[in-house]
C-alpha positions as CSV (number, residue, x, y, z in Angstrom):
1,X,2.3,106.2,-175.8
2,X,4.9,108.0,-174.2
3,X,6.8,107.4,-170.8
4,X,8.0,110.9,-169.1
5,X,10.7,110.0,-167.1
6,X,11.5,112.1,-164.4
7,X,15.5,112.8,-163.1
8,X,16.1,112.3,-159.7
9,X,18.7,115.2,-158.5
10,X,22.0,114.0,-157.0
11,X,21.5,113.1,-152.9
12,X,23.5,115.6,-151.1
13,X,26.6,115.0,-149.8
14,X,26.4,114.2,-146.2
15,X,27.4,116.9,-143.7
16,X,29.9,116.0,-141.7
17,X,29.6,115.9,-137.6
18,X,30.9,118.8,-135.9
19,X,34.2,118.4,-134.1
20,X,34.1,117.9,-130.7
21,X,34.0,121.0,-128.4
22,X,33.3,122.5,-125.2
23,X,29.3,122.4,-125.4
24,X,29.4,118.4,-126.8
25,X,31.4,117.6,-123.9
26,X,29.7,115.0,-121.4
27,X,27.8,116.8,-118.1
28,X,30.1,115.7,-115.4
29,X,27.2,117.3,-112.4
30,X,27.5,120.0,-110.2
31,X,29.8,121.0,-108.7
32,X,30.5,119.7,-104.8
33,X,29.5,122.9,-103.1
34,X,25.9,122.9,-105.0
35,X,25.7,119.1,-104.2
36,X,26.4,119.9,-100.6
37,X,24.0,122.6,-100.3
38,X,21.0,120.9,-101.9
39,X,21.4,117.9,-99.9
40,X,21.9,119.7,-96.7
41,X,18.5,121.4,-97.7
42,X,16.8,118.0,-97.8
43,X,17.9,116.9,-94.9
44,X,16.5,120.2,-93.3
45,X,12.8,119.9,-95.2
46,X,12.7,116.1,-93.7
47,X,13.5,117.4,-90.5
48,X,11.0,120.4,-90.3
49,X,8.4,118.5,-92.3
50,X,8.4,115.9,-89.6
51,X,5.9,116.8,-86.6
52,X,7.2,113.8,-84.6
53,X,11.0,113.8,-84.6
54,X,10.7,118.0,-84.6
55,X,8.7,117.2,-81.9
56,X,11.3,114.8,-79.5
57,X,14.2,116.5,-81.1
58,X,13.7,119.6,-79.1
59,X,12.1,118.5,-76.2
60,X,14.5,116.0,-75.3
61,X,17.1,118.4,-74.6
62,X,14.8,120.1,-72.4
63,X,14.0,117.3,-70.8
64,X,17.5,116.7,-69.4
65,X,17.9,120.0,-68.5
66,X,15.3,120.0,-66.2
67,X,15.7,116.9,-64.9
68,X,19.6,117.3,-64.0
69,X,19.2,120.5,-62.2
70,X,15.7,119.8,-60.2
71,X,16.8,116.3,-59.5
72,X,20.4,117.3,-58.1
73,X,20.5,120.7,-57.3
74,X,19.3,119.9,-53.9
75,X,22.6,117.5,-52.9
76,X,25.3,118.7,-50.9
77,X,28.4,120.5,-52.4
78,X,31.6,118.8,-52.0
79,X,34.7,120.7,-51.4
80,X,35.9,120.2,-54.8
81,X,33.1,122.7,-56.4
82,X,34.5,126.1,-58.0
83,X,33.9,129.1,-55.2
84,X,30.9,130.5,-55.2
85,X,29.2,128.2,-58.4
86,X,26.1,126.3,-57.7
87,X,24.8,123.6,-59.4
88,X,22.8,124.7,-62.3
89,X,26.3,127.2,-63.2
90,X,28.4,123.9,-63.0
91,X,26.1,121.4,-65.0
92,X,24.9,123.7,-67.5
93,X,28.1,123.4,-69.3
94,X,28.0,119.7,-69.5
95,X,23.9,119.5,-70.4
96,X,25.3,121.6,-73.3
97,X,27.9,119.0,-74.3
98,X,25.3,116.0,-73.4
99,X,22.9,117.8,-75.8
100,X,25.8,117.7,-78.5
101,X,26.6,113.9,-77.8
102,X,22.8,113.1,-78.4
103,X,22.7,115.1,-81.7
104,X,25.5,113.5,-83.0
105,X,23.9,110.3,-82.7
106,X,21.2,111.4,-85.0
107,X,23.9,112.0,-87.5
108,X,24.3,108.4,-88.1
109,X,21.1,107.1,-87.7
110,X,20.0,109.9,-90.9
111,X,21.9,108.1,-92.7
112,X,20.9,104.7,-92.2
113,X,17.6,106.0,-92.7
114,X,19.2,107.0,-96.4
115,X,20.8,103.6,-97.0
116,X,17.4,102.4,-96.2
117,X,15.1,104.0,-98.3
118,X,17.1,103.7,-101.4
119,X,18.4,107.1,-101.7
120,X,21.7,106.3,-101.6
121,X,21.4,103.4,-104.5
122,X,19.4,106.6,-106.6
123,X,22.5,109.0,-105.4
124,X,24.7,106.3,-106.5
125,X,23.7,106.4,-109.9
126,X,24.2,110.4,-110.5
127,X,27.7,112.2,-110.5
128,X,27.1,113.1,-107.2
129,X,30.9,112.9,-105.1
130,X,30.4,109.9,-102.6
131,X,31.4,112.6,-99.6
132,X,28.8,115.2,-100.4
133,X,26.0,113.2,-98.5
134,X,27.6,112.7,-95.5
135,X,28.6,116.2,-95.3
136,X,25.5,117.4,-96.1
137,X,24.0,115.3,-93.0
138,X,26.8,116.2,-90.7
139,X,25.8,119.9,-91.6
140,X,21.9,119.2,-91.3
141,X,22.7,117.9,-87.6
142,X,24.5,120.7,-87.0
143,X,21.7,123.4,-87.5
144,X,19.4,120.7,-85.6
145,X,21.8,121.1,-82.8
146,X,22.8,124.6,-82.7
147,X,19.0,125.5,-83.0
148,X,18.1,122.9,-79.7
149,X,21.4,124.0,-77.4
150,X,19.6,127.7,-78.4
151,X,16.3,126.5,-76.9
152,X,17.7,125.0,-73.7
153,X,19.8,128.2,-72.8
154,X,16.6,130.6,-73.2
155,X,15.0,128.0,-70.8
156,X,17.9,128.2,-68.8
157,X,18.0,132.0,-68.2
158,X,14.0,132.7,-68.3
159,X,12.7,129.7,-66.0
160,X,15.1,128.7,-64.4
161,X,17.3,132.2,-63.5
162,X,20.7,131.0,-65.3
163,X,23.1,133.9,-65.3
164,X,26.0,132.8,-66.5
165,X,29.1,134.1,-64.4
166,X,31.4,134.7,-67.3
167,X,29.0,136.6,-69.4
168,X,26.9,136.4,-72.3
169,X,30.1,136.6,-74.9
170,X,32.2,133.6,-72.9
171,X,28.4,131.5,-72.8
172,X,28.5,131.9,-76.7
173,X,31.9,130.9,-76.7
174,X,30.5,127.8,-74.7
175,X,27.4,126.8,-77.0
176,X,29.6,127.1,-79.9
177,X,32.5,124.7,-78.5
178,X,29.2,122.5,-77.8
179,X,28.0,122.7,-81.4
180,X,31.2,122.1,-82.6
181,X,31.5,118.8,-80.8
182,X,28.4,117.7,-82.2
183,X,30.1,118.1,-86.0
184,X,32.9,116.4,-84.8
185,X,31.8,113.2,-82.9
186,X,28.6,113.2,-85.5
187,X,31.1,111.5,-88.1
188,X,32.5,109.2,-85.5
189,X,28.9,108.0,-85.6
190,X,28.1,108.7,-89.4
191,X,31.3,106.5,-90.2
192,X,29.6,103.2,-87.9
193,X,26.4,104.1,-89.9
194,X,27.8,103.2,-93.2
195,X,29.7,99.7,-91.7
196,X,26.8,98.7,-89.7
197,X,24.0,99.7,-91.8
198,X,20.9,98.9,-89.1
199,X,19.2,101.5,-86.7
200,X,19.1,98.7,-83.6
201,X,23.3,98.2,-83.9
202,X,23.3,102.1,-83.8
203,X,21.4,103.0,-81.0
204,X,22.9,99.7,-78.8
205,X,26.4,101.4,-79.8
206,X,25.2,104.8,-78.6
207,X,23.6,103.8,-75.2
208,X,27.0,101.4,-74.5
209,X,29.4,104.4,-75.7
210,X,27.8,107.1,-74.9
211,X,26.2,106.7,-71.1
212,X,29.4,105.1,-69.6
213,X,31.4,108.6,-70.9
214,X,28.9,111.2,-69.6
215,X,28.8,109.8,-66.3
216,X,32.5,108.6,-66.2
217,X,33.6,112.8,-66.6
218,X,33.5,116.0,-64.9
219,X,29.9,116.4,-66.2
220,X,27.9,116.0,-63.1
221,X,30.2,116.2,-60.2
222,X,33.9,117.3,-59.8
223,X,36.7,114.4,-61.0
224,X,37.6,114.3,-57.4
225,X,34.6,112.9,-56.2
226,X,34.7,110.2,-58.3
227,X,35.9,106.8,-57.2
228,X,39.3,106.1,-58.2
229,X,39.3,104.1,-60.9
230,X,36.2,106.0,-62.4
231,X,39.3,109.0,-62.1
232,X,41.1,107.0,-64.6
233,X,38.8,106.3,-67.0
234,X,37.8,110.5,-66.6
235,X,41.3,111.6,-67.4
236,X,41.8,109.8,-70.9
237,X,38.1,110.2,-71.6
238,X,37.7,113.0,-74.3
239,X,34.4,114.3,-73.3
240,X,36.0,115.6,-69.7
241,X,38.2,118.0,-71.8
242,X,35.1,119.0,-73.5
243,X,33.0,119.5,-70.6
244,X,35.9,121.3,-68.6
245,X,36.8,123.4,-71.5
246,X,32.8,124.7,-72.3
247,X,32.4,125.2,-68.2
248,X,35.8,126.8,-67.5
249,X,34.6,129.4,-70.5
250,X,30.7,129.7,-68.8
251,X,31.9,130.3,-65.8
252,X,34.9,132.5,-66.6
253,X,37.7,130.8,-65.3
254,X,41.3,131.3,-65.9
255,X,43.3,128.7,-68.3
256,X,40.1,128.3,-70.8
257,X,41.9,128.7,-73.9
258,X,44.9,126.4,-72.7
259,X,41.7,124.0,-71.8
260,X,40.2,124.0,-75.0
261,X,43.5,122.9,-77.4
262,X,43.3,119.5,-76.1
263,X,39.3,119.1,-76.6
264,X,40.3,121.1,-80.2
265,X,43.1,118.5,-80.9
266,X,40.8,115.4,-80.0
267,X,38.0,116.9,-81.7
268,X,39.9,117.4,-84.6
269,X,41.3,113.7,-84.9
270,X,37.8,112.1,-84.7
271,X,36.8,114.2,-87.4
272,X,39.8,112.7,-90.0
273,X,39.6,109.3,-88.8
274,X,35.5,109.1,-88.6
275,X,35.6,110.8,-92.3
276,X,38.1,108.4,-93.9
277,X,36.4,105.7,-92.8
278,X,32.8,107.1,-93.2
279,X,33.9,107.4,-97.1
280,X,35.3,104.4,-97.1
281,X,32.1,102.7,-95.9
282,X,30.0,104.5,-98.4
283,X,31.8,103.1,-100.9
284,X,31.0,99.5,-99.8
285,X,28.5,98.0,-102.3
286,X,24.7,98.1,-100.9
């Protein structure tokens, strides 16, 4: 009996890994604009999507309105009015900037609500830039508030007869100074969002900041009504230059733009330090 055997052909020589090139190199994510853009979109779908906060988000604005100009419209005028300006002219202005203060609280609590829910820890893990969150949120709250001062001026003009004496263009002018405000201070309160981390430390902080700087300004009556060392407080108190600024442009007055460096300048520094130290909090491990 025979036994075939059968040859078993060489093994072929093993192919060597292709060098290293453009296409093997590691995905390093999107770039920062794209990451910005998509997360300012999800903050907008959470917004819309949400019948409740939609809901008080615009109406509170209106609210205020309403209730500053029905509620003091009717007390007497000091000397220290402009000429000629009545009270809805001279508070509109500052329910602008009080709508911007308010909306810039929401800045912060979003992103507790994010440090909350784990989507920061899920962020975390992706090559996502630590900053591109809290822009995208300060951007979100931005649209929010450009879209309620919109709301409470058509209000203004079609219930309650606001005809702003500087004209449509300088009342712009106004609403956008106002929406820029809300950027601004919005990282003032996104940086305490990321060192205090809890909604209740957040809104105690906003109701002990922000009440005591409204009321202690040129936002509902002249400086010089105030008593005098309320006038103290209102001349280093950032949101008077704010306030002045938006109503010296709504009403038309000489010396806006001089007015509206110093609110600029301020503006501008909260905005550095609240983003250095908003990063810097983000960073902190959860």
């Amino acid at each position: 009996m025979t036994t075939q055997s059968t040859a078993t052909p060489n093994p072929a020589p093993p192919v060597p890994d292709p060098a290293p090139g453009p296409a093997a190199a590691a995905w390093s994510g999107s770039s920062t604009a794209t990451q910005i853009r998509v997360l300012t979109g999800r903050s907008l779908r959470a917004l819309v999507t949400d019948p409740g906060v939609l809901a008080f988000g615009l109406f509170q604005p209106v609210i205020i309105l309403f209730i500053l100009t029905q509620v003091f419209t009717g007390m007497g005028k000091s000397a220290h009015f402009p000429e000629g300006v009545g009270y809805l002219d001279f508070v509109m202005p500052a329910v602008l900037v009080d709508n911007a203060v308010q909306s810039a609280v929401q800045s912060g609590i979003g992103v507790v609500d994010d440090l909350k829910n784990g989507m920061v820890a899920r962020l975390r893990s992706l090559p996502i830039h630590p900053a591109s969150l809290l822009i995208a949120r300060s951007l979100a709250n931005l649209v929010r508030a450009a879209v309620q001062i919109t709301i409470v001026i058509v209000l203004a003009v079609t219930v309650l007869g606001y005809s702003p004496r500087g004209g449509a263009g300088r009342l712009l002018a106004s609403a956008g100074l106002a929406v820029f405000i809300t950027w601004t201070l919005g990282w003032a309160f996104i940086a305490a969002a990321t060192w205090l981390r809890r909604a209740e430390p957040m809104q105690n902080l906003a109701v002990i900041a922000l009440l005591p700087l409204m009321f202690a300004s040129s936002a509902y009556i002249p400086v010089a009504d105030l008593p005098e060392w309320l006038r103290v407080v209102a001349a280093v108190n950032p949101l008077t230059y704010a306030i002045d600024t938006a109503r010296a442009l709504a009403l038309g007055l000489p010396g806006a733009g001089a007015a509206a460096l110093p609110a600029v300048l301020i503006s501008a520094g909260v905005t550095a330090v609240g983003g250095v130290l908003a990063v810097a909090g983000y960073r902190r491990p959860l």
